[in-house]
C-alpha positions as CSV (number, residue, x, y, z in Angstrom):
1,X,-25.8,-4.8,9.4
2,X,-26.5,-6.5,12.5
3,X,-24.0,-8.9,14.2
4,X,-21.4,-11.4,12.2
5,X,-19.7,-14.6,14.2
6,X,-17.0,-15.9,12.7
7,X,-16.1,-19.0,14.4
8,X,-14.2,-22.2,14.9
9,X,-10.9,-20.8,13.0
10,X,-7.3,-22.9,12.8
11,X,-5.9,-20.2,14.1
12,X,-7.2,-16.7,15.2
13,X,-3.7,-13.9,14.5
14,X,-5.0,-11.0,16.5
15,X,-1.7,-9.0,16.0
16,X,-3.1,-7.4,19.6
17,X,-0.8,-5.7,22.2
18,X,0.4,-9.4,23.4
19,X,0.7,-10.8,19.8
20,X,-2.1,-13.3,20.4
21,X,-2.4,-16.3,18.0
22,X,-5.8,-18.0,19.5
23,X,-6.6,-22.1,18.4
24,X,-9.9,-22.4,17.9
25,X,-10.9,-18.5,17.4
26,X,-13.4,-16.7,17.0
27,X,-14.8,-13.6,15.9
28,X,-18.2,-11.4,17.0
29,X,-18.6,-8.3,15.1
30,X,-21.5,-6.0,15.2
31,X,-22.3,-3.8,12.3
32,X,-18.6,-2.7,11.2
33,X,-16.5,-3.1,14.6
34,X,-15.2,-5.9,16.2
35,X,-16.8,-6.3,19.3
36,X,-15.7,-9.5,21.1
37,X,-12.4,-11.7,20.1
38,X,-11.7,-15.3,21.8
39,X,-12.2,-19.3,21.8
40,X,-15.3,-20.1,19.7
41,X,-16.1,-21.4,23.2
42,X,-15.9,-18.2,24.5
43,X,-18.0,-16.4,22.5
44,X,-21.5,-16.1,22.2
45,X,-22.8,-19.2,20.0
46,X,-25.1,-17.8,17.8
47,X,-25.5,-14.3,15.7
48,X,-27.6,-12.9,13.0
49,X,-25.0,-14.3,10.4
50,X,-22.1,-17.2,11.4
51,X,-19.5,-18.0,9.3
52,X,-18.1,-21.1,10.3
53,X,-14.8,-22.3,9.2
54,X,-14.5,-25.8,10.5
55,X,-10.5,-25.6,11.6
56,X,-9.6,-25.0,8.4
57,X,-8.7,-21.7,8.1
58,X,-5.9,-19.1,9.4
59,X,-8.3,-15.7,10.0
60,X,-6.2,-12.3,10.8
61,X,-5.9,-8.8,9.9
62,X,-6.1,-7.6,6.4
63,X,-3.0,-6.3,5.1
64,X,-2.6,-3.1,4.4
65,X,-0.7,-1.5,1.3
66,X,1.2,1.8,2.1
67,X,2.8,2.2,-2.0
68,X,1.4,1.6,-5.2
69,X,0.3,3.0,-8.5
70,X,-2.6,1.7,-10.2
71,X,-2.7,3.2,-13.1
72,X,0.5,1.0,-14.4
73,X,-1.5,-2.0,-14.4
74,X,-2.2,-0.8,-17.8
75,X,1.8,-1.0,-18.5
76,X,2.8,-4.2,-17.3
77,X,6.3,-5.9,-19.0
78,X,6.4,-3.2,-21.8
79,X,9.3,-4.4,-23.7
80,X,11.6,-1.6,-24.4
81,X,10.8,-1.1,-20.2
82,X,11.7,-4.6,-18.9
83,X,15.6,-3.8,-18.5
84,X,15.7,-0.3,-17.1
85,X,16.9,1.5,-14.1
86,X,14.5,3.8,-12.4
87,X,15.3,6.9,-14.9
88,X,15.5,4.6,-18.1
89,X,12.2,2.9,-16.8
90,X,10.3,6.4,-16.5
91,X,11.5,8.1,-19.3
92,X,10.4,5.1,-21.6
93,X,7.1,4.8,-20.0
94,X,6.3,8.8,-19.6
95,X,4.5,9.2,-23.1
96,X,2.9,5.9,-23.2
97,X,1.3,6.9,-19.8
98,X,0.7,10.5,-21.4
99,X,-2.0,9.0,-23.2
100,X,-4.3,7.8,-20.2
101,X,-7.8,8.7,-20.2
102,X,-10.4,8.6,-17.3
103,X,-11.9,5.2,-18.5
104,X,-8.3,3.6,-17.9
105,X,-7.7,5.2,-14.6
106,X,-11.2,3.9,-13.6
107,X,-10.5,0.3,-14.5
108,X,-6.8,0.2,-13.8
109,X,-8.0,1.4,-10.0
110,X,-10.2,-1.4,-9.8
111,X,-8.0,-4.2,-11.4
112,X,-5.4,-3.4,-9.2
113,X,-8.0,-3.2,-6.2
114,X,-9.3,-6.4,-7.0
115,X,-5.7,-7.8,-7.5
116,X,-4.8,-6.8,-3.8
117,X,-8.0,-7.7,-2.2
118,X,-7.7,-11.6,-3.4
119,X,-4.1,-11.5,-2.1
120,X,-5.2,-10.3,1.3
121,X,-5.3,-6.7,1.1
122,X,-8.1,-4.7,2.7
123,X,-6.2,-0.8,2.9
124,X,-4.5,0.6,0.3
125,X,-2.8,4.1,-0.6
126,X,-2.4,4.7,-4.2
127,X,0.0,7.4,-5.8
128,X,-1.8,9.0,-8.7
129,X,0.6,11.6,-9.9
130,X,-0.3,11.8,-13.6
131,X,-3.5,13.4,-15.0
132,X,-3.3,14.0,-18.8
133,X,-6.1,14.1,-21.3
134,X,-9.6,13.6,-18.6
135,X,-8.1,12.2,-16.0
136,X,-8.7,12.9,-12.3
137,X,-8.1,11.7,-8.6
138,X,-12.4,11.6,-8.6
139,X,-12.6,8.9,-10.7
140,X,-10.2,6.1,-8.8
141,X,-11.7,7.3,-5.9
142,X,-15.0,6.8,-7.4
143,X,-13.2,3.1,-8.8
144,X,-12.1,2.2,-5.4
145,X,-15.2,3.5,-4.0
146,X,-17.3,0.6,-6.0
147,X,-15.0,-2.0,-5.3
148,X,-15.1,-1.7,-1.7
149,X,-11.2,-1.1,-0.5
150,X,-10.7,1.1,2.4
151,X,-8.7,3.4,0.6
152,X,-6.1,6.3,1.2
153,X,-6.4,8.6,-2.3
154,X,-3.0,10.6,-2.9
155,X,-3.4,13.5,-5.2
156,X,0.2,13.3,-6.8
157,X,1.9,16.0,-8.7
158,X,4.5,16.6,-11.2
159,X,5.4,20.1,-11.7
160,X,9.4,20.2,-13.0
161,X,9.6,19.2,-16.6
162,X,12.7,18.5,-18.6
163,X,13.0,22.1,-19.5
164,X,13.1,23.1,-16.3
165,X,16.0,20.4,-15.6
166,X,13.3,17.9,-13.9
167,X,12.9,14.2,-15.7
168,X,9.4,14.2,-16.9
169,X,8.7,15.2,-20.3
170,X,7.0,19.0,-20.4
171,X,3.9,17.7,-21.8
172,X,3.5,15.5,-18.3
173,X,3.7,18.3,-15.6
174,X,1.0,21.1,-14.4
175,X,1.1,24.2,-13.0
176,X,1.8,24.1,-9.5
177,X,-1.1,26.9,-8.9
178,X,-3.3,24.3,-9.9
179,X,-2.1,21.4,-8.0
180,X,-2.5,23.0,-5.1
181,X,-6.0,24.5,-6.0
182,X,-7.3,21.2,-7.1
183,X,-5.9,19.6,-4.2
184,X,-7.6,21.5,-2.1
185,X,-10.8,20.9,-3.4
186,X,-9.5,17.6,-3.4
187,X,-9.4,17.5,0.5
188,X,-12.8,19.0,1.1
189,X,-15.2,16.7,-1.0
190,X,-14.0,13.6,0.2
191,X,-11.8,13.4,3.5
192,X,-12.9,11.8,6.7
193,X,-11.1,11.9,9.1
194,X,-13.7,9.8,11.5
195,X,-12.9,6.7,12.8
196,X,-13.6,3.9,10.6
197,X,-13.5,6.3,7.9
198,X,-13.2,4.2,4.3
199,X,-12.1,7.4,2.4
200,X,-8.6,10.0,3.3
201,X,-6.8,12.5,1.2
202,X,-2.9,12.7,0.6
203,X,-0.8,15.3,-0.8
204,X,2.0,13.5,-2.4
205,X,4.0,15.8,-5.0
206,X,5.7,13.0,-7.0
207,X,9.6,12.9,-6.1
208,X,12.8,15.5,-6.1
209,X,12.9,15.4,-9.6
210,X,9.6,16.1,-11.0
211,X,8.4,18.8,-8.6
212,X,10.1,21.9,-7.0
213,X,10.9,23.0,-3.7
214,X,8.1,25.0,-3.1
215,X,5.4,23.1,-4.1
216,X,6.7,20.5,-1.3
217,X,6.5,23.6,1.3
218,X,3.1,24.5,0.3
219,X,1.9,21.2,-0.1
220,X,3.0,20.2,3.5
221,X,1.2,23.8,4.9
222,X,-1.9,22.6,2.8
223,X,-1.9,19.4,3.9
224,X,-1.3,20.4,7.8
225,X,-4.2,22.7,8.0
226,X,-6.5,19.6,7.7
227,X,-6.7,17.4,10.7
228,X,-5.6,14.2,9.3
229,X,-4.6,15.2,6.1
230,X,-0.9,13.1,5.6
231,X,2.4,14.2,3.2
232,X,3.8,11.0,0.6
233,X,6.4,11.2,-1.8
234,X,9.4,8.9,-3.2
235,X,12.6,9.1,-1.6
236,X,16.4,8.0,-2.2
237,X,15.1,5.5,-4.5
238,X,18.4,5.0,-6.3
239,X,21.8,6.5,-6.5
240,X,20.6,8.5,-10.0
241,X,18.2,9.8,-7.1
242,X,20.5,10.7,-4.5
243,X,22.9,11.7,-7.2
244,X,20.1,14.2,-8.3
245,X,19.3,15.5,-5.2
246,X,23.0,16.1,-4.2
247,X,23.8,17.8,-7.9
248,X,20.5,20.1,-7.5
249,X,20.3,21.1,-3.8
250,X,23.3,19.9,-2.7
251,X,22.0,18.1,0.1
252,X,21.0,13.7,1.2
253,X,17.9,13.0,0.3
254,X,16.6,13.1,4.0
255,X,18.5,16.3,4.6
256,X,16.0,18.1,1.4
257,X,13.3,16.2,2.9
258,X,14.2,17.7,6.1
259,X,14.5,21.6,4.4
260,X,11.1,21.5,2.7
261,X,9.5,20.2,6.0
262,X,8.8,16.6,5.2
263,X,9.6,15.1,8.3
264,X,7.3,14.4,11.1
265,X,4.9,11.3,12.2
266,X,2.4,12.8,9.3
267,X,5.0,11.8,6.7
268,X,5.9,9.0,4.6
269,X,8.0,8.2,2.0
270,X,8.5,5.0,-0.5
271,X,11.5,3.4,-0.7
272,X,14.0,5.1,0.7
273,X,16.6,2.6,-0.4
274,X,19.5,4.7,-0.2
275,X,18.8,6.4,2.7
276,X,22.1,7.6,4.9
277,X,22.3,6.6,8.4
278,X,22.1,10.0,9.7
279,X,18.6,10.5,8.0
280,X,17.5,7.3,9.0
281,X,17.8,8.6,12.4
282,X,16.2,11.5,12.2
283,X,13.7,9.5,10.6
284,X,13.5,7.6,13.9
285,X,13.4,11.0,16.0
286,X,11.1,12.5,14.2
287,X,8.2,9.4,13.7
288,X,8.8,9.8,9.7
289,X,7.1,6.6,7.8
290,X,8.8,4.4,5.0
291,X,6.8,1.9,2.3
292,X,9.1,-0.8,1.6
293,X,8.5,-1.5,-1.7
294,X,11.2,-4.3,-2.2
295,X,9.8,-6.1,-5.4
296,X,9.9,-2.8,-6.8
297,X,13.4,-2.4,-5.8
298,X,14.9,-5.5,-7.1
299,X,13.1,-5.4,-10.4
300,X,14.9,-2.0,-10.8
301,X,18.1,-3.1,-9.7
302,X,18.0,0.2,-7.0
303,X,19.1,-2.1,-4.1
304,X,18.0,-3.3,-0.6
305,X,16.5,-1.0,1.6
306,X,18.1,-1.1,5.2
307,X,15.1,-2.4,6.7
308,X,16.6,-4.3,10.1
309,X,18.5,-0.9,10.6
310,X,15.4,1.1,10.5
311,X,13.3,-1.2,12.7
312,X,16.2,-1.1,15.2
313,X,16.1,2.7,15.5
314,X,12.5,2.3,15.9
315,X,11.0,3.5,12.2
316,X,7.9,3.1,11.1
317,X,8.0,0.5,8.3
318,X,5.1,-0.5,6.4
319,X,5.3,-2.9,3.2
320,X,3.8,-1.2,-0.1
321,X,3.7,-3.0,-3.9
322,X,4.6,-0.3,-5.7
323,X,3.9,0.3,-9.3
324,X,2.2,-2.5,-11.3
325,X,4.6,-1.6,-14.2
326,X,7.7,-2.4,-11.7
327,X,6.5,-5.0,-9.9
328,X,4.9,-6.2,-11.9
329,X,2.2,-7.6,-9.5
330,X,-0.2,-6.4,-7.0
331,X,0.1,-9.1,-4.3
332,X,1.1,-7.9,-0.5
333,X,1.4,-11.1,0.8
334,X,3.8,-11.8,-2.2
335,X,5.8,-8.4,-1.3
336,X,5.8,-9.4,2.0
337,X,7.6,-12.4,1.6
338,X,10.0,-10.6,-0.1
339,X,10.9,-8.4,2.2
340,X,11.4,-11.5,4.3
341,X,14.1,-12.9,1.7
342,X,15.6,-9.5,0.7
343,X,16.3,-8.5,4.5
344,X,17.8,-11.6,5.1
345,X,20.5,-11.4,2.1
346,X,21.1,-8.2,2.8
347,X,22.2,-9.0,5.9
348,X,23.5,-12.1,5.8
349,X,22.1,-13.4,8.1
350,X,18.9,-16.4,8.3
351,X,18.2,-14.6,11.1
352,X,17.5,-10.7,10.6
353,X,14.0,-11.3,9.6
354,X,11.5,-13.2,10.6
355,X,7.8,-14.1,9.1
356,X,5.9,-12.7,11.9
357,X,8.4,-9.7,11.9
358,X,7.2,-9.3,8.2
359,X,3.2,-9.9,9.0
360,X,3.5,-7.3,11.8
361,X,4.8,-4.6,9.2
362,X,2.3,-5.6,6.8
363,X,-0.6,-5.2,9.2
364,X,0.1,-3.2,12.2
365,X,3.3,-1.2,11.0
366,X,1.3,-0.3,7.5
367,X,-1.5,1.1,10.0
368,X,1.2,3.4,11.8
369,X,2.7,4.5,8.3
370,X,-0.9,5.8,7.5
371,X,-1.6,7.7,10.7
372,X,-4.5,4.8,11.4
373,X,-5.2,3.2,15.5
374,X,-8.3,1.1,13.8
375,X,-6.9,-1.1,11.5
376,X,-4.1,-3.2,12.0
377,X,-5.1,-5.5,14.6
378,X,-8.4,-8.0,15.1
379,X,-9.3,-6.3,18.7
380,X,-12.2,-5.0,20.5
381,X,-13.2,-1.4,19.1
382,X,-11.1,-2.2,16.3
383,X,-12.5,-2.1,12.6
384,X,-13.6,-5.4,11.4
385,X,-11.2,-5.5,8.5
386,X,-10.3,-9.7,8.2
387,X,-8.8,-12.2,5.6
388,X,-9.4,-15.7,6.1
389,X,-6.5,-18.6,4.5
390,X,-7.6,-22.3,4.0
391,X,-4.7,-24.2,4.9
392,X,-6.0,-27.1,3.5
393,X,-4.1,-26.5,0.4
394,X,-1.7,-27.9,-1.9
395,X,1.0,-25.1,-1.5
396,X,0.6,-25.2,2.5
397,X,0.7,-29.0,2.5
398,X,3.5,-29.9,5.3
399,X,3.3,-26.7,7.2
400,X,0.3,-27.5,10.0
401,X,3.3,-27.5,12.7
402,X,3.2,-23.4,12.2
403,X,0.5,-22.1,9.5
404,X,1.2,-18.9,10.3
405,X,5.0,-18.6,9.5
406,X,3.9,-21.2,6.1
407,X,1.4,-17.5,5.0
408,X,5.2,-16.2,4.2
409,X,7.6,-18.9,3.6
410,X,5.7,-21.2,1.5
411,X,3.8,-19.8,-1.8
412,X,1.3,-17.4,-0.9
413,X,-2.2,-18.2,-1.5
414,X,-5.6,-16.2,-2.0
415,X,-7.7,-15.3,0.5
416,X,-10.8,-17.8,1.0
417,X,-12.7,-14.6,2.5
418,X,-12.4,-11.1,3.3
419,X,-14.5,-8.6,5.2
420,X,-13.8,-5.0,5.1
421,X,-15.9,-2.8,7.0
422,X,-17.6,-5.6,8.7
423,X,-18.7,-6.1,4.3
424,X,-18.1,-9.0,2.2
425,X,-15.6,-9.0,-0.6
426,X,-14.2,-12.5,-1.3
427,X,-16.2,-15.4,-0.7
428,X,-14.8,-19.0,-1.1
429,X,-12.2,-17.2,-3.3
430,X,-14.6,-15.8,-5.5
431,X,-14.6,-11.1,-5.9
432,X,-18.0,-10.1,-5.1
433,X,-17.9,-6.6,-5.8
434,X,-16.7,-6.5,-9.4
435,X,-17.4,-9.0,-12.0
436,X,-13.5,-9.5,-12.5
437,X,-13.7,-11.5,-16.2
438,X,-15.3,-8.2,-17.6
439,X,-12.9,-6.2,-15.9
440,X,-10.0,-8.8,-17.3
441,X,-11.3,-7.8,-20.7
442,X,-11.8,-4.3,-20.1
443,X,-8.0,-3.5,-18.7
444,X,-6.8,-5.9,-21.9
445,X,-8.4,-3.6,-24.4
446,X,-7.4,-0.4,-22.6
447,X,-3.6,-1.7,-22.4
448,X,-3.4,-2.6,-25.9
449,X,-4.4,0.9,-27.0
450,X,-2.0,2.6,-24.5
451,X,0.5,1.5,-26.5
452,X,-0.7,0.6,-30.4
């Protein structure tokens, strides 16, 4: 691939150890690593590619998505869906989904990768818990694969059906004998663990209501005799949640994480809205991630997630989208804003967040949630994962005084250009991996038969 110089930036947001914001930056990356990171002056002048951006453009990390599900772009606004709590929302949506096939898991992946990419998004962990009809984890890994997002897969699991007193409909769950099997398989044909790897595995049983306590066990013993191998699951999402898990194993939600052996700095869980303080803190002791998922959260009416407490004890926070059905985007810098505004009313306070705050956790803090030291951060040795913003736009107009703060407060934009793995995947706006009309068409169709 030889060598890449990106130079002349607005502004260069390292996100280093020292929080660097550089005038004038530049970039020199060799094959898929960043190699040098300064003043344009600094750096060498010429390269076997330069990409020169004239002061017009704010270049930093690439945001990194710890929560979503892509499948449920297919099931975006479904009417009889649109005013539901958490359990209304899923039980309404469980058979439509019941029909999926493998050609809609294979273009709902890459719509919803080629969503996050143009919004700055250049890692992503997807929760794929659902696999009637033909449907497998192969085939969004395949999706993702051919899009070109670095990409943490999650072989979900529901295994509790309504007969069994779980809330997914029987005809929704496997056999927990197979989940397991299949997830090891899972594991060994396509985690890497390397450095700079573009492809990791994740057991993620789907929450304490669709899967039993001894698939969490085994799926954490699994999971832990792989180096590298991370636990995910949904957590204290609403009160009907915490409700559930008191009425079933009469324990908090972090206290039944704690029992099955999902705490530790190899877990994470999404949400985790109404978290207690005392399992917040032995969140903090223990190194246990969170996805903040807040568009999710408000969309569902399951509340504000005690974000300022958690950083304060020192919790790893990253920022995730969550579903496309209960978002109903898949735009991190839009979510990140949010968190941003919802942090702030929660608190009361104009103070308890700020935009860099919220850039960190989408960059650096989503990094730590997935177990990951080279991403995060535009550094020396560090992947060369990068999103480029032209602040020369209408929505940024006003806002040269701080450009960076204006990525969260004013309306986020699209990327101008994104690398990932030293590759190019947006350029001058424009998807270069997927031909994104045909796609539009394709996930149209596909959505319209999901629920004819």
């Amino acid at each position: 691939m030889g060598t890449l110089l990106v130079r002349h930036s607005h502004t260069l947001v390292t996100m280093d150890a020292n929080r660097r914001e550089i005038p004038d930056g530049a970039l020199l990356i060799r094959d898929n690593v960043i190699e040098q990171v300064g003043t344009t002056a600094e750096l060498p002048a010429m390269a076997d590619q330069v990409l020169d951006l004239q002061g017009r453009h704010v270049v930093m990390p690439g945001l990194v998505n710890t929560h979503h599900h892509f499948y449920q772009t297919l099931t975006r606004a479904i009417p009889a869906a649109q005013n539901g709590d958490l359990f209304q929302w899923l039980t309404t949506l469980y058979p439509i989904w019941a029909k999926l096939t493998h050609e809609g898991v294979y273009a709902s992946a890459q719509m919803a990768a080629a969503e996050l990419i143009l919004s700055g998004c250049t890692t992503a962990s997807d929760h794929l818990y659902i696999f009637p009809n033909d449907c497998t984890l192969d085939t969004e890994i395949r999706a993702v694969q051919d899009i070109g997002l670095r990409f943490h897969a999650s072989r979900g699991s529901m295994s509790v059906g309504q007969s069994q007193g779980g809330l997914p409909p029987d005809m929704v769950v496997e056999k927990e004998t197979d989940i397991l099997k299949d997830s090891q398989r899972l594991i060994e044909q396509y985690h890497n663990n390397q450095r700079y790897s573009m492809t990791r595995l994740v057991l993620a049983p789907c929450s304490p209501f669709s899967v039993s306590q001894d698939l969490m066990r085994e799926s954490a013993a699994l999971a832990r005799s792989y180096p590298g191998v991370r636990l995910h699951t949904h957590l204290a999402e609403n009160m009907g949640d915490v409700d559930y898990s008191l009425s079933t194993f009469g324990m908090q939600p972090g206290d039944y994480a704690e029992s099955v052996g999902w705490l530790g700095d190899d877990v994470w869980h999404a949400h985790c809205v109404q978290l207690s303080d005392a399992c917040i803190d032995k969140f903090a002791q223990t190194g246990t991630g969170v996805a903040h998922c807040p568009c999710s959260n408000l969309r569902l009416a399951s509340g504000m997630a005690p974000i300022r407490k958690m950083r304060d004890r020192h919790v790893p926070v990253g920022i995730g989208v969550d579903g496309a059905a209960s978002n109903d985007a898949s735009n991190l810098l839009q979510e990140a804003r949010t968190a941003l505004l919802v942090a702030r009313v929660r608190e009361q306070n104009a103070a308890a967040m700020t935009a860099r705050e919220v850039l960190e956790m989408a960059t650096l803090g989503g990094a730590r949630v997935l177990g990951r030291d080279d991403i995060g951060s535009l550094s020396p040795g560090m992947s060369a994962d990068f999103i480029t913003f032209n602040i020369d736009t209408s929505t940024l107009v006003g806002s040269h005084h701080d450009v960076v703060a204006a990525l969260i407060f004013c309306q986020p934009p699209g990327v101008d250009y994104s690398f990932i793995n030293g590759k190019p995947v947006v350029d001058q706006g424009q998807l270069v991996t997927a031909e994104l009309g045909k796609l539009v068409e394709t996930c149209n169709r596909l959505a319209m038969a999901l629920v004819s």
